[in-house]
C-alpha positions, 0 to 999 in steps of 0.5 A: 575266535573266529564267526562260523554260525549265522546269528543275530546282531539284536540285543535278546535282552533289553540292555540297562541303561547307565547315565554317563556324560555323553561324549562324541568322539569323532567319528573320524575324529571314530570308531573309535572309531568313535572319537571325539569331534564330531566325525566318526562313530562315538561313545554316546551318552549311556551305553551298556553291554548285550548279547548279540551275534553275527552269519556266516558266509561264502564265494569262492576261496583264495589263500595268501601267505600272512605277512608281519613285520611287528615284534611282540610275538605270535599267537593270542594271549587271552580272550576279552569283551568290549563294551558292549560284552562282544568277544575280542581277542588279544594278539601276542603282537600289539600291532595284530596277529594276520590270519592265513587268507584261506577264506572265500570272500562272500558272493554277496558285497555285504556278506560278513568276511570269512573268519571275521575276528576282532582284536584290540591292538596297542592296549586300546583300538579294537581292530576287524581282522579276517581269513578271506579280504585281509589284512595281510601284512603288517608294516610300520606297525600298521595291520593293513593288505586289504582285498580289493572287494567290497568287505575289503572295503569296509575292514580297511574303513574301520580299521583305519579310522579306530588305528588313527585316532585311538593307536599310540602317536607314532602308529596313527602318524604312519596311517595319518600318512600312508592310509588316508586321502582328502583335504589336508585342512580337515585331516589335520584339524581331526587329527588334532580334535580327536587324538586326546581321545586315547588317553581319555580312553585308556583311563576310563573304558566305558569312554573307549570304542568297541566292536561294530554290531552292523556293517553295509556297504551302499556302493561299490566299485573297484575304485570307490566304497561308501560303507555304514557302520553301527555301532551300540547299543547306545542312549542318548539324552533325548532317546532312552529306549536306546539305538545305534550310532551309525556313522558312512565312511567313504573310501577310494583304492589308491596305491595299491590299497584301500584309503579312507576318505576325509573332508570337512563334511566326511566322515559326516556327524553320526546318526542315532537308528532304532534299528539296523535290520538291513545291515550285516551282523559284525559281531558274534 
C-alpha cells in the first residue's frame, strides 16, 4: 500500500496500555531496530496498537529501473499490521519487492519519500521501501540502492539497522560487512549483544519492531545524515500516559552508498518524548 493523502502521525485514541517485561533492544543493537543492548530503537515496556497516519510529498521526479538478484518471487502475498496496527505489506521475495523509481523526491529534506511502503522481510524485520530515494536493488539478499538525499538517508538508516540486527545470520552478516562504518570493537560487541533478539522476536511478537511513526533528519550534507527516528507509542514503567522512543542514527555516504555509523556511543540509548510533533509522519 503506497502513502498518497497527508495524515496524521497522533494516535485519535488513546491507546490501552498492556504490561509487559520491558526489554531494550538495542537500538542498534534496533528498530528493531529496536534490539536488545542498549543502542538502537526498543521494544519498551508496554506497547500497544493505534491509529495513526502519514502526508504526501513532492519535487522533482526521477525514474530507475528495480533491480532484484533475491529468489522467492515477485509481487506481494498479503497485507499485514505491525505492533502498533500500521499496514505492512508481505513481499513474494524475503529479501523485498524494489518499487519503480518513478517518484519525486520531496523539496522539502524532511518530506515523506514518494510511495513510501513498509515490508516485513525474512518472516521479521520491517523494512521502508520507496518509489523516489530507493532502494533500487537487491544483492547478496540485502534491499539497498539508496539515493543520495536526505530521505535516502534516513530509509538506508533504518533499514540497515532493523536488516542487521533482526534478518537471518547470513543476511546481517553481508550488512554487518558492506553497510556499516565505525569502530569495529563496538560493532562486533552489537552485533554479538543484540542478535539473540530475532529468535526471541520470531516467538513472541509483542517483542519484535515495528513501523516508525516519526522521521527527522537534523542535518545533512552529501556526505553525512543525522536522523531521528520514533517509534510507539510506548509506556514505560515511570511514564504510563505513554511516548515514543526516539532514537538519532548517524550516516556517512562511502562507496557509492549510504552506511550507518556505529561507536560506542552511537547509536546512543533511546529517549522516551511525549511528542514528536515536528517529526515527519512515516506511517499511514
Amino acid at each position: 500500500m503506497l502513502m498518497n493523502a497527508p495524515r496524521s502521525v497522533f494516535p485519535t485514541t488513546a491507546p490501552k496500555p498492556t504490561s509487559r517485561k520491558g526489554v531494550w533492544l538495542s537500538v542498534i543493537a534496533i528498530i528493531v531496530v529496536l534490539a536488545i543492548a542498549g543502542v538502537l530503537v526498543v521494544v519498551l515496556n508496554h506497547s500497544t496498537t493505534n491509529p495513526a497516519t502519514a502526508p504526501a510529498t513532492t519535487t522533482a521526479p526521477t525514474t530507475a529501473p528495480p533491480t532484484s538478484t533475491a529468489t522467492g518471487g515477485s509481487g506481494f502475498t498479503g497485507t499485514t499490521v505491525d505492533k502498533f496496527n500500521k499496514p505492512v505489506q508481505l513481499p513474494a521475495n524475503p529479501a523485498g519487492e524494489i518499487l519503480p523509481q518513478t517518484g519525486r523526491t520531496p523539496a522539502d529534506e524532511n518530506g515523506v519519500p514518494a510511495g513510501l511502503m513498509w515490508q516485513k522481510l525474512y518472516d521479521l524485520p520491517i523494512v521502508p521501501f520507496s518509489t523516489s530515494d530507493g532502494p533500487t536493488e537487491v544483492k547478496d539478499g540485502v534491499a539497498q540502492g539508496w539515493a543520495r538525499t536526505p530521505q535516502g538517508a534516513a530509509l538506508a538508516g533504518v533499514s540497515i539497522l532493523a536488516l542487521w540486527l533482526s534478518a537471518p545470520d547470513d543476511v546481517a552478516a553481508t550488512v554487518q560487512r558492506t553497510l556499516l562504518s565505525g569502530e569495529t570493537a563496538a560493532i562486533e560487541q552489537v552485533a554479538k549483544t543484540s542478535r539473540p533478539v530475532r529468535k526471541v522476536a520470531l516467538t513472541n511478537p509483542d517483542l519484535a519492531a515495528g513501523t516508525m511513526q516519526g522521521v527527522s533528519v537534523t542535518n545533512y550534507s552529501s556526505t553525512f545524515a543525522s536522523v531521528e527516528i520514533a517509534s510507539g507509542p510506548v509506556y514505560p514503567d515511570d511514564n504510563p500516559s505513554g511516548g515514543y522512543s526516539v532514537s538519532t542514527l548517524a550516516m556517512t555516504w562511502s562507496d557509492g552508498t549510504w552506511k550507518l555509523i556505529v561507536t560506542p556511543t552511537s547509536p546512543g540509548r533511546p529517549e522516551i518524548r511525549f511528542a514528536i510533533a515536528g517529526m515527519s509522519p512515516w506511517t499511514d
